[in-house]
FITITOR-42364 format. One line per field, with one value per residue (C-alpha): residue number from 1; residue in one letter; x, y, z. Coordinates in steps of 0.25 Angstrom, whole numbers, plus 5000, padded with zeros to 4 digits. Layout:
REM FITITOR-42364
num: (NUM; ...)
residu: (a; ...)
X: (X; ...)
Y: (Y; ...)
Z: (Z; ...)
This chain:
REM FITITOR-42364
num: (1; 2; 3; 4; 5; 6; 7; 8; 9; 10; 11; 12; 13; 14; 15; 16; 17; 18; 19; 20; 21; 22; 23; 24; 25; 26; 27; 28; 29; 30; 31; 32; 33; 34; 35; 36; 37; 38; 39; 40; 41; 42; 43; 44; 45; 46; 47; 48; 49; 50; 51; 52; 53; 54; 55; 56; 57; 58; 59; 60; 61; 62; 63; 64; 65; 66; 67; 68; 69; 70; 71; 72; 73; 74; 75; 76; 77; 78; 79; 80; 81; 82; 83; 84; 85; 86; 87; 88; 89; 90; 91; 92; 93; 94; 95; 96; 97; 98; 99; 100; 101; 102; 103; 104; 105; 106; 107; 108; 109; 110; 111; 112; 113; 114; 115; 116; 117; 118; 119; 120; 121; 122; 123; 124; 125; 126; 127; 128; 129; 130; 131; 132; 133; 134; 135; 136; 137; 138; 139; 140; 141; 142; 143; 144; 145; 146; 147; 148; 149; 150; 151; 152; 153; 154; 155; 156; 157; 158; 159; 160; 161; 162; 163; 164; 165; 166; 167; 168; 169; 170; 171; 172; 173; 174; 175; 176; 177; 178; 179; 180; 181; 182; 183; 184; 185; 186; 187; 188; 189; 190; 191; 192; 193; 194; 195; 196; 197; 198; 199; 200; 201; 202; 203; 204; 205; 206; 207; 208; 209; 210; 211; 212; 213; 214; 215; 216; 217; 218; 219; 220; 221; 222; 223; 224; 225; 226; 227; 228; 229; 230; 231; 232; 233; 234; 235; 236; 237; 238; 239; 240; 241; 242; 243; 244; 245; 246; 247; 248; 249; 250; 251; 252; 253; 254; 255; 256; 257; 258; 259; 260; 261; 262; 263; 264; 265; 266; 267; 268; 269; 270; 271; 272; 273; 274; 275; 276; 277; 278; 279; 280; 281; 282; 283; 284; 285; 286; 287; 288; 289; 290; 291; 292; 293; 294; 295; 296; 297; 298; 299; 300; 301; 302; 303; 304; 305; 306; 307; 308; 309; 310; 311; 312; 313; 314; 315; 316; 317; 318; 319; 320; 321; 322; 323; 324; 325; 326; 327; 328; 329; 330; 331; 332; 333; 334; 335; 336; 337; 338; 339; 340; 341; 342; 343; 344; 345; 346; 347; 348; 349; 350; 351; 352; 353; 354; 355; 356; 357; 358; 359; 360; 361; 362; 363; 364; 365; 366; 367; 368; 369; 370; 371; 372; 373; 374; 375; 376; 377; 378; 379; 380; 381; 382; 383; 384; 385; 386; 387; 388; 389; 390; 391; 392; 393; 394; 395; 396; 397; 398; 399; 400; 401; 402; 403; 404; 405; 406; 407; 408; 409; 410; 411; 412; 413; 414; 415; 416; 417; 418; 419; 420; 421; 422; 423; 424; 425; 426; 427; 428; 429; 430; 431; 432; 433; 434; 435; 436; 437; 438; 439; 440; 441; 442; 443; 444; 445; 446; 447; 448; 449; 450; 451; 452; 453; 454; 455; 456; 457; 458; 459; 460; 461; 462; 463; 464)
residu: (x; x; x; x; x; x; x; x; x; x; x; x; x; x; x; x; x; x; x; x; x; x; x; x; x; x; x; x; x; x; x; x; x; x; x; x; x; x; x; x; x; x; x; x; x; x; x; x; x; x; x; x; x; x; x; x; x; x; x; x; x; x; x; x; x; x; x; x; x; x; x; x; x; x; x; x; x; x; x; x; x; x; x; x; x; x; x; x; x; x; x; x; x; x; x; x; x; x; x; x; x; x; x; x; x; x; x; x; x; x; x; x; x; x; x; x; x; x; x; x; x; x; x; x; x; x; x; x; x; x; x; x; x; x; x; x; x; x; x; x; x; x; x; x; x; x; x; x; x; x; x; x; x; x; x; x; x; x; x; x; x; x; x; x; x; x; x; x; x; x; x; x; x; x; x; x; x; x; x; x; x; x; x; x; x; x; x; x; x; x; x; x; x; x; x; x; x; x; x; x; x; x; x; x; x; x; x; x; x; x; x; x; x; x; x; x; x; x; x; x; x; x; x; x; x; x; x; x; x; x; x; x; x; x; x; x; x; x; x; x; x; x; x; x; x; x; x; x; x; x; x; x; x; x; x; x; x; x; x; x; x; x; x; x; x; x; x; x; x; x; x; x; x; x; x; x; x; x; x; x; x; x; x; x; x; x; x; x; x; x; x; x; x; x; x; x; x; x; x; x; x; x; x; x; x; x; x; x; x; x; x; x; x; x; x; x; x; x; x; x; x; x; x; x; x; x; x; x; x; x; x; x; x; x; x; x; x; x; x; x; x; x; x; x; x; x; x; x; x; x; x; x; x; x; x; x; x; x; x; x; x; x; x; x; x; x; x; x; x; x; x; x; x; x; x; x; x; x; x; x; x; x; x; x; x; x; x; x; x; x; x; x; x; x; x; x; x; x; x; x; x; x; x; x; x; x; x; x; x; x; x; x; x; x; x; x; x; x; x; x; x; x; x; x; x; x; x; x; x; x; x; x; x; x; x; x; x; x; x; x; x; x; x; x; x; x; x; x; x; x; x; x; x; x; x; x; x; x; x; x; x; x; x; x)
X: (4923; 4935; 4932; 4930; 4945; 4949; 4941; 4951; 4964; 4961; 4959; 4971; 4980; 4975; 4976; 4990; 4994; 4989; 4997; 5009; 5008; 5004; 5019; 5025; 5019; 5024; 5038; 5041; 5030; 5027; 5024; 5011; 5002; 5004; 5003; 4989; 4985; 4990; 4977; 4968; 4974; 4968; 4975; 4984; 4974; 4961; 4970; 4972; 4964; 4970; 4977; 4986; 5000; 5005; 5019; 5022; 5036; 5042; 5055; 5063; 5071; 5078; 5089; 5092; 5103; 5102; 5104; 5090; 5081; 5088; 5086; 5071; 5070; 5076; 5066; 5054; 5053; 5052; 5044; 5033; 5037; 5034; 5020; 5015; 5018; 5013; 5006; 5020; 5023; 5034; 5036; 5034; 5046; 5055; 5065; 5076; 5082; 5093; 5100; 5109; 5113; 5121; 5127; 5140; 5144; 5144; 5129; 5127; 5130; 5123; 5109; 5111; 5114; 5100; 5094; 5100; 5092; 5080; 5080; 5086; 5074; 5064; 5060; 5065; 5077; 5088; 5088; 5096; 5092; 5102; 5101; 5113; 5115; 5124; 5129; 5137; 5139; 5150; 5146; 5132; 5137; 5148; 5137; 5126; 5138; 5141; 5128; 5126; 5138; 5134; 5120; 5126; 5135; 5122; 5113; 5106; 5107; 5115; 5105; 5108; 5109; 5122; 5127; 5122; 5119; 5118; 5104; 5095; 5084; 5085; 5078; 5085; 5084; 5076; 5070; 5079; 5085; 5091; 5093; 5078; 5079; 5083; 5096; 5095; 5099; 5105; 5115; 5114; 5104; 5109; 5104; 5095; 5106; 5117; 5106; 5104; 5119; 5121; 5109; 5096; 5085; 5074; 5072; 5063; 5063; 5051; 5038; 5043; 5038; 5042; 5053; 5060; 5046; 5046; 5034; 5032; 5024; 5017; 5024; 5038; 5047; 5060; 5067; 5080; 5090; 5094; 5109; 5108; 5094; 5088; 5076; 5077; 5067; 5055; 5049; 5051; 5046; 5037; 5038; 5029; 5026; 5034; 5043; 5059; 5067; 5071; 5080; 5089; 5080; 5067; 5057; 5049; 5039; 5031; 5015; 5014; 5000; 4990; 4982; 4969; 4971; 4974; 4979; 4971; 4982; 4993; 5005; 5009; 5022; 5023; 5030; 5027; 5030; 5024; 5018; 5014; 5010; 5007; 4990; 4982; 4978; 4992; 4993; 4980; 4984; 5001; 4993; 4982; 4994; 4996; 5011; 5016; 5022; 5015; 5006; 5008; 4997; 4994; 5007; 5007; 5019; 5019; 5031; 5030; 5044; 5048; 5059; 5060; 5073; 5066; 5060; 5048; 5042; 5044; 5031; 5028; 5037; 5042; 5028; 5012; 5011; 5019; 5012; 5000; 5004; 5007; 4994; 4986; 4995; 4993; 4977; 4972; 4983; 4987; 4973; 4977; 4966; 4966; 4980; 4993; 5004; 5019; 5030; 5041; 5055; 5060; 5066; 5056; 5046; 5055; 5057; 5042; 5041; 5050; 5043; 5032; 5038; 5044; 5028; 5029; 5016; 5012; 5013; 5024; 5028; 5037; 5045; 5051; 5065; 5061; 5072; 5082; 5085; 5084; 5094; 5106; 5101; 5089; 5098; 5111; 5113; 5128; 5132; 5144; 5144; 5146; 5146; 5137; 5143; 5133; 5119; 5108; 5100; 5111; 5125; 5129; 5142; 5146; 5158; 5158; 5165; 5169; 5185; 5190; 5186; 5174; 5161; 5149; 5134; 5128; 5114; 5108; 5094; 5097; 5096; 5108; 5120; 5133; 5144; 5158; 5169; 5177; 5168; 5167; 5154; 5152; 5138; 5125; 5111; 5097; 5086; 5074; 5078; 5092; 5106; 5115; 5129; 5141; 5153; 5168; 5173; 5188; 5193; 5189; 5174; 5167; 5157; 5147; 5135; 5129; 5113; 5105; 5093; 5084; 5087; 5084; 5077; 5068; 5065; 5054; 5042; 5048; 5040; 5043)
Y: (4818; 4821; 4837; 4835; 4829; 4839; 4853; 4845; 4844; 4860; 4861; 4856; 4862; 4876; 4872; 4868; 4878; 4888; 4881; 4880; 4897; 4898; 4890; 4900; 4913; 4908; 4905; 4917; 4928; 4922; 4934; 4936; 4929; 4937; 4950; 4943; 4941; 4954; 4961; 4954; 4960; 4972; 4985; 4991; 5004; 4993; 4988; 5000; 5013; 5027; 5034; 5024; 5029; 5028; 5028; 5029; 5025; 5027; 5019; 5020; 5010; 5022; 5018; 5033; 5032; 5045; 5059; 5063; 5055; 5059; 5075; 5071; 5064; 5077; 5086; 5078; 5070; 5083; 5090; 5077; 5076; 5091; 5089; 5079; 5078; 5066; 5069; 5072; 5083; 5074; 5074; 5061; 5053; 5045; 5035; 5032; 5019; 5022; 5015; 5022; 5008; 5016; 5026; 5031; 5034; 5048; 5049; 5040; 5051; 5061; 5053; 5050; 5066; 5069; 5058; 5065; 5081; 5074; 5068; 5081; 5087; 5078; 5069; 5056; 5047; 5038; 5023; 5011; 5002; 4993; 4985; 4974; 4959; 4947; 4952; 4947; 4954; 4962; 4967; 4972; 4978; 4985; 4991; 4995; 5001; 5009; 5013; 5016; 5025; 5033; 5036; 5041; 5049; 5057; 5054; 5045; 5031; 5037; 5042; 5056; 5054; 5055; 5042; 5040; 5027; 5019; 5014; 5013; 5005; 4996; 4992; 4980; 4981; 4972; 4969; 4959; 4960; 4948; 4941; 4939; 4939; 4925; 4931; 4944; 4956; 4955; 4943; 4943; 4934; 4944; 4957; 4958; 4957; 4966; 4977; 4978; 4978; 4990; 4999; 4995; 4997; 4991; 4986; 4992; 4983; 4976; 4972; 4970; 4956; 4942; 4935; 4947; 4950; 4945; 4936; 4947; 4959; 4973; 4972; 4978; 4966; 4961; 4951; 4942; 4939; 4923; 4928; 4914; 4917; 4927; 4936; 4936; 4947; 4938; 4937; 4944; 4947; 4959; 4973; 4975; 4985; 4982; 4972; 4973; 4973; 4958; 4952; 4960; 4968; 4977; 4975; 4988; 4981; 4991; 4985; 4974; 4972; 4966; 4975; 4970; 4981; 4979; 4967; 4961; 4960; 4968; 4968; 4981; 4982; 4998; 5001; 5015; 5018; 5025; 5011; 5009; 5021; 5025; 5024; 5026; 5012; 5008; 5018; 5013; 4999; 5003; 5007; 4996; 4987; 4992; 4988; 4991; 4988; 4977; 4983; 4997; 4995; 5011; 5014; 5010; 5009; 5011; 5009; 5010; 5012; 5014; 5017; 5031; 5034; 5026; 5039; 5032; 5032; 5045; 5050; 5038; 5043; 5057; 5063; 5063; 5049; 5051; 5063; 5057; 5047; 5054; 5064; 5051; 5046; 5059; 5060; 5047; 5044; 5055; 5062; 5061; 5052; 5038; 5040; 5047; 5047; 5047; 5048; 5042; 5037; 5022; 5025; 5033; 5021; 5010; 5021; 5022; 5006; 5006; 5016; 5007; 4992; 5000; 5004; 5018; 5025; 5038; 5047; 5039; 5052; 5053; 5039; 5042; 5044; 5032; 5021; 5028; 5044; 5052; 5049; 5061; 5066; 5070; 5082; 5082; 5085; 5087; 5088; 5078; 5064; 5064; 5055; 5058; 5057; 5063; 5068; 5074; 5087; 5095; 5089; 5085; 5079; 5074; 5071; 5078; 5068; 5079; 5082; 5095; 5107; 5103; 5112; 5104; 5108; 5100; 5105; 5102; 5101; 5113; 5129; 5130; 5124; 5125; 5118; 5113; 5103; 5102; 5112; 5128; 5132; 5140; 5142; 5140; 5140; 5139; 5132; 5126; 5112; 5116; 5122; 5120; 5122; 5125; 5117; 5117; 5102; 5102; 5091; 5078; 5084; 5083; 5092; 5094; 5103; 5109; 5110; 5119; 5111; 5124; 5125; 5112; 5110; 5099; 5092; 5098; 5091; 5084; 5080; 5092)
Z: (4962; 4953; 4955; 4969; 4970; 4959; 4970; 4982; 4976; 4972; 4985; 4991; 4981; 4984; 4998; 4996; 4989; 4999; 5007; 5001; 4998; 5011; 5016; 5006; 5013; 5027; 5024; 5015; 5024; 5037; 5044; 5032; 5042; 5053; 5045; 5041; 5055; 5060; 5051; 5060; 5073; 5080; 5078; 5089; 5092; 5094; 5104; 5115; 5118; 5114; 5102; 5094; 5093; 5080; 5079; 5063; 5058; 5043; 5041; 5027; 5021; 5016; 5006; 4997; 4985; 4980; 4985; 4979; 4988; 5000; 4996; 4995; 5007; 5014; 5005; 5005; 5018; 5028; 5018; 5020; 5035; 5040; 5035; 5047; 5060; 5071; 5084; 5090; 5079; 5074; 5057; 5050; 5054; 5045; 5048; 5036; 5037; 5029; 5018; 5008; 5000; 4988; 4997; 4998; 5014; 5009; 5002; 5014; 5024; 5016; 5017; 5031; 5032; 5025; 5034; 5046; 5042; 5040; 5054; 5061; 5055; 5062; 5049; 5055; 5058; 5051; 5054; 5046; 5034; 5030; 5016; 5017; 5012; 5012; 5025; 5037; 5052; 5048; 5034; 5042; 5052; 5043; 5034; 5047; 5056; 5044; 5041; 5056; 5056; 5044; 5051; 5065; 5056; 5053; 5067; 5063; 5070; 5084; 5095; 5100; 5115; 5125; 5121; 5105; 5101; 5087; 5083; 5073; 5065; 5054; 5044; 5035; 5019; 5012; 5024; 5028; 5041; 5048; 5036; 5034; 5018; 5017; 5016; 5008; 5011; 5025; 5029; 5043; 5052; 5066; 5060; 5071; 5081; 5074; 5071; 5088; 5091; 5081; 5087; 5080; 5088; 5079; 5067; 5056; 5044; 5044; 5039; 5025; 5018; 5014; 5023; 5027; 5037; 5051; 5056; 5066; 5059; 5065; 5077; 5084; 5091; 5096; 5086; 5091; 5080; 5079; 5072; 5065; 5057; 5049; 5050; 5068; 5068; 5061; 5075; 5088; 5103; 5101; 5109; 5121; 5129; 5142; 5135; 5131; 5118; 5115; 5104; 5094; 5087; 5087; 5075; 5072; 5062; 5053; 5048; 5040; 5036; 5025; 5019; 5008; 4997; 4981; 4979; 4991; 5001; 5004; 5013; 5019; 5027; 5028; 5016; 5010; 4995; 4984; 4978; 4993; 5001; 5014; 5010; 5024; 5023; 5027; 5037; 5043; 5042; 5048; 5061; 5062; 5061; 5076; 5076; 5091; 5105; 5109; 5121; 5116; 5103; 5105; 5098; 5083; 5074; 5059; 5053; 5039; 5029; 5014; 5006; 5006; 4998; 4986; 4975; 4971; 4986; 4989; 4989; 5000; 5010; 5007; 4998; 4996; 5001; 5014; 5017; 5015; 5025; 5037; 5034; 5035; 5048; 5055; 5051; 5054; 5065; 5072; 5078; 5092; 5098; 5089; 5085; 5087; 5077; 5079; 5068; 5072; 5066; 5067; 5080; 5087; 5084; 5092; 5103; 5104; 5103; 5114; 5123; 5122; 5125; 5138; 5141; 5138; 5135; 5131; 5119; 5110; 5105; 5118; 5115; 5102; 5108; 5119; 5117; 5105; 5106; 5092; 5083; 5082; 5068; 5076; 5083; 5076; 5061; 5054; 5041; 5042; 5049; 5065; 5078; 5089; 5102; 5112; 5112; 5121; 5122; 5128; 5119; 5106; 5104; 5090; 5081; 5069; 5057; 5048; 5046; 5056; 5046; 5042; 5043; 5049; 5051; 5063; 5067; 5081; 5086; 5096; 5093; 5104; 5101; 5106; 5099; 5104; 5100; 5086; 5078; 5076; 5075; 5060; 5061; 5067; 5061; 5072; 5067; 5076; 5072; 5080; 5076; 5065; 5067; 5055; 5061; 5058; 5064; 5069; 5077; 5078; 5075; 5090; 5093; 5104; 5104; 5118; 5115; 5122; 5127; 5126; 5113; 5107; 5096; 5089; 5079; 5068; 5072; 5083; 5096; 5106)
C-alpha cells in the first residue's frame, strides 16, 4: 500500500515537474513548438508539380576591426566565388550587412570602398547591420543616418535609376530588434516603424533563439509595430501570392529546424561556422523547410548567414567548406529538371518574393531587379566619397566630394564613355567589366558621364 502511495506521488512530481519545465520553455522559447510541429509538415516540392526554384541567400553579420580580414575578404572571396555559377551563370552571391563597430569614419570609408570593388565585380551587395543599446529616437536615428550616409558615399544603399533612392536591409545585433531582448541591446519599442521611414525594405535578422525569436518561423510576413511594446514582429500577416504588403515591416525568415543528431536533438537556425558547417544534411533539410510565398511553394528560399569577418570561420564562408557548399548546391540542386538553383543577394531574394505576391510566374531569374533597382556600386566605382544624382543606361550624373585639384579614378560599367562637368579627363583604361577614368575634379565636383548603350558592359558572371 505504502509503495503504491509512495509509485503515485513519484508520479505526480514528474508530472509536475514536466509541467512546470514545460511553463518555463513557453514563456522564454514559445515559438519551440511550432518549430517542433513544422518537422511534421509536407515539404514545399511535394506540394506543386515541376522543378523547385531554389533561391539561396547568404547574409553576413559582417563586423571587421582590422585591415587584414578586409584584405582576405577582397583576396579569397572571388577566388571561391569564380569557381561556381547557378543556373543563370551568376557567381555565388554574398550580401554584407555591415558593421564597423571600432572604426574610425576614415577606416570606415576604406571597408565600405573594399565592399563597394567586390560588388562592382559581381560578388554581391552591401546592406546594413546595426549593434546599438540603451537608445532613444534621436540617438538611433543619429547613428543609422550616419551609417546610411557613409554607405551611399560608396554606392551602396542608393539605387541607380533616374531619381536614386535610400534603401536597404537590416539585420539587428544580437538579434534584438524592437526591443525584443528584454531591454538589451536596442532601447526602442518603434524600430519596426523608424526602419520603414528611413528606406528598409525588409528585415533579415531572424531565426536566432531564446526570446529574441518570433512565434512565427520558416515563413516571409508583414509585422506591424505597437510603438508602446517590444518585439512587434513576434507575429504577422503572411505574404501571398495575390496579396499586398501590410504593417511596418517585411520579415524574411531564414530555416529554423530540429534536427536528431549527436546530442539527440539539435536546433538549427542557418548559422554557418567552422564549429558548424554547411554539411549536406543541412543543405538538404534548408530546402525541405520549404520557406516561400505562400501559393508560390515552387520558389524555395534558403537564407542562411555567419559572421564572416570573424578569422576562425574563415574556411566556413571564404575556404574548403564553402566551396564544398555550393559544389553540393549546384549538384544536387541545380540539374535543370527536379531543381533550379538561383544565387541571389538579400535584395534580389525580396525582389523575387515580391514578383511572386504580385502572381508573377516564370523563371525567377527575370525578377531579381522586380521591386528595387541594383544598387549604384553595381555600375559606379570611385576612389573618393560621392553623391549620386541620376542614373539610367544612357547618363550618369554624380558629385564628386573630393577638394577642386584632386585626381579621381571612377570606373563605369561601359567601354564608351564620354565625360563632362568639373573634371579633365587624365586617363582612361578599357576593360570588359567597362571604363576606368583618371580624373582632376575642379569646381564644386559635378560630373556627368554619357554612356553609349552599344557599348555596355556587364557584370562577370552576370545574367545576360
Amino acid at each position: 500500500m505504502m509503495s503504491r502511495r509512495i509509485l503515485r506521488l513519484g508520479a505526480i512530481g514528474v508530472l509536475g515537474a514536466g509541467l512546470a519545465l514545460a511553463a518555463v520553455i513557453h514563456a522564454r522559447y514559445p515559438w519551440i513548438w511550432a518549430c517542433a510541429a513544422d518537422q511534421f509538415l509536407p515539404s514545399a516540392e511535394a506540394t506543386h508539380q515541376g522543378p523547385t526554384h531554389v533561391m539561396f541567400t547568404f547574409v553576413d553579420h559582417f563586423e571587421p576591426h582590422d585591415q587584414p580580414t578586409m584584405d582576405r575578404w577582397v583576396d579569397s572571396y572571388p577566388a571561391m566565388a569564380r569557381k561556381h555559377r547557378d543556373a543563370d551563370g551568376r557567381m555565388p552571391q554574398h550580401s554584407w550587412f555591415w558593421f564597423f563597430a571600432e572604426s574610425d569614419g576614415e577606416e570606415s570609408l576604406r571597408f565600405l570602398q573594399q565592399l563597394a570593388k567586390l560588388s562592382y565585380d559581381g560578388f554581391g551587395e552591401v546592406e546594413l547591420h546595426l549593434h546599438h543599446d540603451n537608445d532613444t529616437e534621436p540617438t538611433f536615428l543619429e547613428k543609422i543616418t550616419r551609417m546610411i550616409r557613409l554607405s551611399n558615399w560608396t554606392g551602396a544603399l542608393v539605387t541607380a535609376e533616374p531619381t536614386p533612392r535610400t534603401t536597404f536591409g537590416f539585420i539587428h545585433g544580437l538579434w534584438a530588434l524592437d526591443n525584443s531582448r528584454h531591454g538589451v541591446a536596442c532601447g526602442i519599442n518603434n524600430e519596426l516603424i523608424l526602419l520603414r521611414r528611413l528606406g528598409c525594405y525588409a528585415d533579415f535578422t531572424h531565426p536566432s533563439w531564446g526570446p529574441m525569436h518570433p512565434r512565427q518561423i520558416n515563413q516571409l510576413y508583414y509585422a506591424t509595430d505597437d510603438p508602446q511594446q517590444p518585439k512587434s514582429y513576434d507575429t504577422g500577416e503572411r505574404m501571398r501570392v495575390g496579396g499586398n504588403a501590410v504593417g511596418d515591416l517585411l520579415i524574411f525568415e531564414g530555416p529554423s529546424l530540429l534536427r536528431f543528431r549527436k546530442p539527440p536533438l539539435w536546433y538549427d537556425h542557418g548559422d554557418i561556422t567552422a564549429i558548424e558547417p554547411p554539411t549536406t544534411q543541412r543543405i538538404d533539410s534548408w530546402v525541405r523547410a520549404g520557406i516561400h510565398v505562400e501559393g508560390k511553394p515552387e520558389w524555395v528560399f534558403v537564407k542562411v548567414y555567419t559572421h564572416g569577418a570573424t578569422p576562425r570561420d574563415h574556411e566556413a564562408v571564404l575556404g574548403g567548406l564553402a566551396d564544398e557548399m555550393h559544389t553540393y548546391l549546384e549538384r544536387r540542386y541545380n540539374d535543370g529538371k527536379r531543381y533550379a538553383l538561383h544565387y541571389v543577394t538579400a535584395r534580389e531574394a525580396y525582389n523575387i518574393a515580391k514578383a511572386a505576391e504580385a502572381g508573377q510566374t516564370g523563371d525567377p531569374n527575370d525578377y531579381r531587379d522586380f521591386a528595387i533597382p541594383p544598387y549604384a556600386n553595381r555600375s559606379v566605382l570611385a576612389s573618393v566619397p560621392y553623391d549620386l544624382i541620376r542614373a539610367d543606361r544612357q547618363r550618369i550624373v554624380a558629385r564628386l566630394l573630393a577638394p577642386a585639384g584632386s585626381t579621381v579614378d571612377v570606373t563605369l560599367r561601359s567601354r564608351d564613355v564620354r565625360v563632362s562637368g568639373d573634371v579633365s579627363v587624365g586617363s582612361r583604361r578599357i576593360t570588359a567589366q567597362g571604363t576606368t577614368l583618371a580624373l582632376t575634379v575642379s569646381g564644386e565636383g559635378l560630373v556627368e558621364f554619357d554612356l553609349r548603350p552599344t557599348a555596355l558592359a556587364t557584370e562577370p558572371g552576370a545574367p545576360q
